[in-house]
N, C-alpha and C positions, 0 to 999 in steps of 0.2 A: 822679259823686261818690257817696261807698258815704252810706247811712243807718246812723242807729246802729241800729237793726233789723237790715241787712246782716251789719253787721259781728258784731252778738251771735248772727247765727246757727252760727257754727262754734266750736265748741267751745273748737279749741284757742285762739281770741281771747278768751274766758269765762276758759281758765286763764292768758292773759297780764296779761287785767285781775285775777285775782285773788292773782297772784305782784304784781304794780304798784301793790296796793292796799296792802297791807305796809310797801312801801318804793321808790325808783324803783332804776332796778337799766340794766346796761347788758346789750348780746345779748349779750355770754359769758355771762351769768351766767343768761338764760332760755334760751341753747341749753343750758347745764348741767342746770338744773331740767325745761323738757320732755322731753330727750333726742331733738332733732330737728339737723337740720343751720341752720348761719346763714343762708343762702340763703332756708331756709322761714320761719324767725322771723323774718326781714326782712321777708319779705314781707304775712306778716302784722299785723308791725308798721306798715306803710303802707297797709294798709286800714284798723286800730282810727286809724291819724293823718288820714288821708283823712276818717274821721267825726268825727273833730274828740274821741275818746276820748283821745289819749295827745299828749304832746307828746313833744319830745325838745329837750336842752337839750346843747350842747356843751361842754367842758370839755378844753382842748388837745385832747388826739389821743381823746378817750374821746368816747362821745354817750352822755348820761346819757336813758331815759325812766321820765315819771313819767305816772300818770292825769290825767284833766281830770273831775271829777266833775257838770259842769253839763249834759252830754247826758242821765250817768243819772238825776240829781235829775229832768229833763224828762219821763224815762220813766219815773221811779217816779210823778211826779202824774198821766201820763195812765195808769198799771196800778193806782193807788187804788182808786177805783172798783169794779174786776176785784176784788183781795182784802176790800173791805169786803161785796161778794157773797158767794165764796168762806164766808168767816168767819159770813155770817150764816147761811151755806147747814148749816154744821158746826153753828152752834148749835141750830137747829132736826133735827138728826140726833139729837144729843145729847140734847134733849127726848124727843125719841120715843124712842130705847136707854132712858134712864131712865124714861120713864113703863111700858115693855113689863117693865123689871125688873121694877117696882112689882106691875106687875098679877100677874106670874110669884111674886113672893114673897108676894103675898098669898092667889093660888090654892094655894099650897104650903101654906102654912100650914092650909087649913079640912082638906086630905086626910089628915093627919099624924096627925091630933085622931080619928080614929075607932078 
């Protein structure tokens, strides 16, 4: 069975879930949008389904898929953590740039004056 780790690691499963997060849509309509043959979007549609990412819903002769969002909401609470570092890491960046202006605009100023 794929992980959803697995399955977000290839790219073009990223642009299927983000064509499917719009709207659910059926493979003509994301072989149209990738510009790949149906064979590959299929197949990669059975790995993001394999992760329990996408469903797919019958409708006579059509297979409609749409997203399943509860793998990502999973993976967005365990990457919390990761961006509330990230972001603390930026602010204190951001400290320092402004405090080195400060120092930068205040050394400018005493030279100016002679």
């Amino acid at each position: 069975m794929t992980t959803t780790y697995e399955a977000l690691a290839e790219p073009t499963r990223r642009q299927i879930l983000d064509l499917l997060r719009l709207r659910p849509r059926m493979v003509g309509e994301l072989v149209d949008a990738l510009g790949m043959s149906q064979p590959l979007v299929s197949k990669h549609l059975r790995v993001l389904r394999e992760a329990g990412l996408v469903s797919v819903r019958q409708d006579a002769q059509r297979r409609w898929y749409e997203i399943q969002p509860e793998p990502l909401a999973e993976m967005a609470g365990w990457l919390a953590p990761f961006q509330q570092m990230a972001e603390a890491q930026f602010d204190r960046l951001e400290t320092l740039l402004t405090e080195l202006q400060e120092k930068e605009n205040d050394d400018g100023q005493g030279t100016g004056n002679r």
